[in-house]
C-alpha positions as CSV (number, residue, x, y, z in Angstrom):
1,X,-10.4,-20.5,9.4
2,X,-7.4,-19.1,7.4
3,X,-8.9,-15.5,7.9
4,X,-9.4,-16.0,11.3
5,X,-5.6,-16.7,12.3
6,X,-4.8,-13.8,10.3
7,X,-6.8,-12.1,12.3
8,X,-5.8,-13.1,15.4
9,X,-2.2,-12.7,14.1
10,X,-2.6,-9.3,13.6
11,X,-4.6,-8.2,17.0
12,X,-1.6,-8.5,19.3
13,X,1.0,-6.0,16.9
14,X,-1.9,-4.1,16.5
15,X,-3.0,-3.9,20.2
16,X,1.0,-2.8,21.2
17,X,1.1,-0.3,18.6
18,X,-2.2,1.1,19.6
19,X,-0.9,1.7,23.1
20,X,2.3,3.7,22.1
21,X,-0.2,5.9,19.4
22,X,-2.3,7.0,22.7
23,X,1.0,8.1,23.8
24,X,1.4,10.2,21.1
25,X,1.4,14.3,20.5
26,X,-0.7,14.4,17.4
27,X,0.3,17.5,16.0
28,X,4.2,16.1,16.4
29,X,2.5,13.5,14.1
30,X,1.1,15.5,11.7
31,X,4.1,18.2,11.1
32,X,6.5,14.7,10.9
33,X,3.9,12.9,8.3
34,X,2.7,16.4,6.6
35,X,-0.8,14.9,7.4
36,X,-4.0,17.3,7.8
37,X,-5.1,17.1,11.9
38,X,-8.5,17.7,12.7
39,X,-8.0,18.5,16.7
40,X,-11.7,18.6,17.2
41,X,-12.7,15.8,15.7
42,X,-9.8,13.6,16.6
43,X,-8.6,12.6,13.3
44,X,-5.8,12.5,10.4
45,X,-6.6,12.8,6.7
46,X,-4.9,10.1,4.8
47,X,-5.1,9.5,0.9
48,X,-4.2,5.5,0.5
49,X,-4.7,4.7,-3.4
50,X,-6.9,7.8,-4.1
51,X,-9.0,6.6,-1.7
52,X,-9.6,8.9,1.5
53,X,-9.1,7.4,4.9
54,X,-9.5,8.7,8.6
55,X,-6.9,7.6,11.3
56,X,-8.7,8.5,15.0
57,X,-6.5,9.9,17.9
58,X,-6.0,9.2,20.9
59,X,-8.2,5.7,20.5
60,X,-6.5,4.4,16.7
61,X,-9.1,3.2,14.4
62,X,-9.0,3.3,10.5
63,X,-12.0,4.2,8.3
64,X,-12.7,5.2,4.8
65,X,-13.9,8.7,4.1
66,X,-16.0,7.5,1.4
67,X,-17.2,3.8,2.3
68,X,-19.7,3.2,-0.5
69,X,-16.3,3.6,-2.9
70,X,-13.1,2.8,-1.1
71,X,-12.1,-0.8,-1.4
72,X,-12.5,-2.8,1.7
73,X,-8.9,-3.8,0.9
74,X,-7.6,-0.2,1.7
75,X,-8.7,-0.4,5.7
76,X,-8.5,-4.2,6.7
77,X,-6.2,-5.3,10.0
78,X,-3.4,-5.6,7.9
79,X,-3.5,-1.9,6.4
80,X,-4.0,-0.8,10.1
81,X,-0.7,-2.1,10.9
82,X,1.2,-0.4,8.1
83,X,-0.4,2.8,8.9
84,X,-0.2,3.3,12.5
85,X,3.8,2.5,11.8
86,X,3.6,5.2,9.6
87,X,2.0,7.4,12.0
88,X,4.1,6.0,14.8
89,X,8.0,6.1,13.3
90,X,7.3,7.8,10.1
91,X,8.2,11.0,8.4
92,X,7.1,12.6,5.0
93,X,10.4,12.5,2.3
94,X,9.6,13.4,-1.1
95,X,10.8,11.4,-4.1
96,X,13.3,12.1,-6.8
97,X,11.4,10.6,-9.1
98,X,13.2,8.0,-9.9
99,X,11.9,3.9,-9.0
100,X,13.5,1.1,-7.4
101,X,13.3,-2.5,-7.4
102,X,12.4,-4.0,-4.2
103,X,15.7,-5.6,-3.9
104,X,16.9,-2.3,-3.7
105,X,15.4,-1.2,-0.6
106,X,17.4,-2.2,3.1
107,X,16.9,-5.8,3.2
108,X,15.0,-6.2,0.2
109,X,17.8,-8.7,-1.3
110,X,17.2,-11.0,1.7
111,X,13.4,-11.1,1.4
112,X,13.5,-10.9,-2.7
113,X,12.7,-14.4,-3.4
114,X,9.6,-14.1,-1.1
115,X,8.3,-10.6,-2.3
116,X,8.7,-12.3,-6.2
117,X,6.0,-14.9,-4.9
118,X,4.1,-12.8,-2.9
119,X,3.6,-10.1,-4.9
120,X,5.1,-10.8,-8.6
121,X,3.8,-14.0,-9.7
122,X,0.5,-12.9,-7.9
123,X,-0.1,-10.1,-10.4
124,X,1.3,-11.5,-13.3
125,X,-0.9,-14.8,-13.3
126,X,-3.9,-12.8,-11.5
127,X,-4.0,-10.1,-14.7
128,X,-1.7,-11.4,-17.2
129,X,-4.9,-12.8,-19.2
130,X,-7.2,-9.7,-17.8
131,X,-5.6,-6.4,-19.2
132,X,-8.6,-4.4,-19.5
133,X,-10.0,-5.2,-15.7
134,X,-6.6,-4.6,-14.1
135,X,-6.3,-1.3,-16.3
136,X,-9.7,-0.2,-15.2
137,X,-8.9,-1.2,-11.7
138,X,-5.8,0.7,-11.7
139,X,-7.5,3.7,-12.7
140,X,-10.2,3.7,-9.9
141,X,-6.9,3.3,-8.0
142,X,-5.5,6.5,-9.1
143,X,-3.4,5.0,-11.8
144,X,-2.0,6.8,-14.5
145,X,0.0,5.6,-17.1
146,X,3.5,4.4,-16.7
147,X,6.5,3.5,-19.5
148,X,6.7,-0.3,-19.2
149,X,5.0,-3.2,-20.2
150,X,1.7,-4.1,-22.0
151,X,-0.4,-1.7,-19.1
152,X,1.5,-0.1,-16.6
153,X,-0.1,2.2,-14.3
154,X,1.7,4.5,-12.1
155,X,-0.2,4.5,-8.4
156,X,0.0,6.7,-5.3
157,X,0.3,4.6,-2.2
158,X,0.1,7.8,-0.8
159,X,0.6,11.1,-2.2
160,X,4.3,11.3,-1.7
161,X,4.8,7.3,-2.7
162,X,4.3,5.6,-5.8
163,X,4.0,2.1,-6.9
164,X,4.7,1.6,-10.8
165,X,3.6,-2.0,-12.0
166,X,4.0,-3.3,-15.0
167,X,2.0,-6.3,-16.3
168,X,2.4,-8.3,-19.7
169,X,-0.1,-10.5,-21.3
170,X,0.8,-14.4,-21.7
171,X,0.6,-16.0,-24.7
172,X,1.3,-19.8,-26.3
173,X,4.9,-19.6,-26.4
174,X,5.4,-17.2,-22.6
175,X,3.9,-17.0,-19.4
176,X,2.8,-13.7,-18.0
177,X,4.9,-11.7,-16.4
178,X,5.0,-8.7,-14.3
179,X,7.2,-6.2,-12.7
180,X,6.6,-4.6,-9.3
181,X,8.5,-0.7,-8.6
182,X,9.0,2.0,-6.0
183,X,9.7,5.6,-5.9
184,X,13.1,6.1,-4.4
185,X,11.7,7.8,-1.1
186,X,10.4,4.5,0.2
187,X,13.3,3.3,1.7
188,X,13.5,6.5,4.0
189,X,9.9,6.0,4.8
190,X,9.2,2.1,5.2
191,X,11.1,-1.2,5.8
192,X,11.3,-3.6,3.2
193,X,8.3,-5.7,5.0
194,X,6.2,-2.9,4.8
195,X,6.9,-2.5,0.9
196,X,5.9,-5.6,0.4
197,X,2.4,-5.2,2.4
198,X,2.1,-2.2,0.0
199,X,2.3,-4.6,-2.6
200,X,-0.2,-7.0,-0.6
201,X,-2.3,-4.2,-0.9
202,X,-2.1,-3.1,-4.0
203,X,-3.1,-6.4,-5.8
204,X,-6.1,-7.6,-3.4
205,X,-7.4,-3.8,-4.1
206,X,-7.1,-4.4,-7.6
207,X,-8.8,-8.1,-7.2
208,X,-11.7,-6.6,-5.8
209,X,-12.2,-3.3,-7.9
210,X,-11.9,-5.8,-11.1
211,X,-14.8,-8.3,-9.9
């Protein structure tokens, strides 16, 4: 039932965006987002955690490039959304290379508390006793090693955009804990909302590559 509403939830956004994509000069899309536009064929090459997707023109749908591989977690309604925003008010902006806390992004300090639950606790208490499954997970993800914690992957949302997580074990005397980062650029790119989808993302991928 819970999966359902969500559902239901997300047709109407979904359904309005869709109508201003049809709208839409593709190749204005593609030079904004530096995306690869197959005019033939209708579609935009997107990389979404190493994973290949295809976004359709004029008629939006999302699906994977590889679909015995890619997570079903990289092309559900929710990702749709995120992505045809992208497409829709986007623009590619590289990163410095340095990260940022989420409470750093515009608005992030007024949504903070609920991206900590969301997405932090989440992690932490999902793989603070699982190191090896969320490191392997994070791998098939595109992960590379990072600088913090007890595992910390680095992870391409997309090519341009990285996610760096950091996750460290529990034990008798602390609870797990984990820490949740973005390159700079995503402030210029997404709202703090969307960040925190990203995160959605990231951790129900991870759940189901480490099954």
């Amino acid at each position: 039932m819970d999966s359902k509403r969500n559902n239901q939830k997300l047709e109407h956004p979904l359904a309005q965006y869709k109508e201003r994509y049809r709208a839409q000069d593709p190749l204005e899309i593609a030079a904004r987002c530096s995306l690869p536009y197959d005019a033939e064929k209708g579609l935009f090459a997107l990389t979404v955690f190493n994973h290949g997707l295809f976004a359709a023109w004029p008629e939006f749908t999302l699906t994977p490039a590889e679909p015995e591989t890619c997570p079903k977690s990289l092309y559900t309604g929710e990702v749709q959304i995120l992505l045809i925003r992208y497409l829709l008010e986007g623009r590619y902006v590289e990163s410095s290379g340095r990260y940022i806390a989420y409470r750093e992004l515009p608005w992030g300090p007024v949504y903070d508390l609920n991206f900590q639950g969301r997405c932090i606790k989440r992690l932490a208490f999902g793989f603070g006793s699982r190191l090896e499954a969320f490191q392997r997970a994070a791998a098939r993800l595109g992960g590379v090693p990072g600088p913090k914690g007890d595992v910390s992957p680095d992870l391409p949302f997309m090519p341009h955009v990285f996610v760096r997580v950091a996750l460290w074990a529990g034990d008798d005397e602390f609870p797990p804990n984990s820490q949740i980062l973005f390159s700079d650029n995503v402030s210029d790119i997404f709202s703090a909302e969307d960040a925190a989808v990203i995160g959605d993302v990231l951790i129900d991928a991870l759940k189901e590559l480490s099954k």
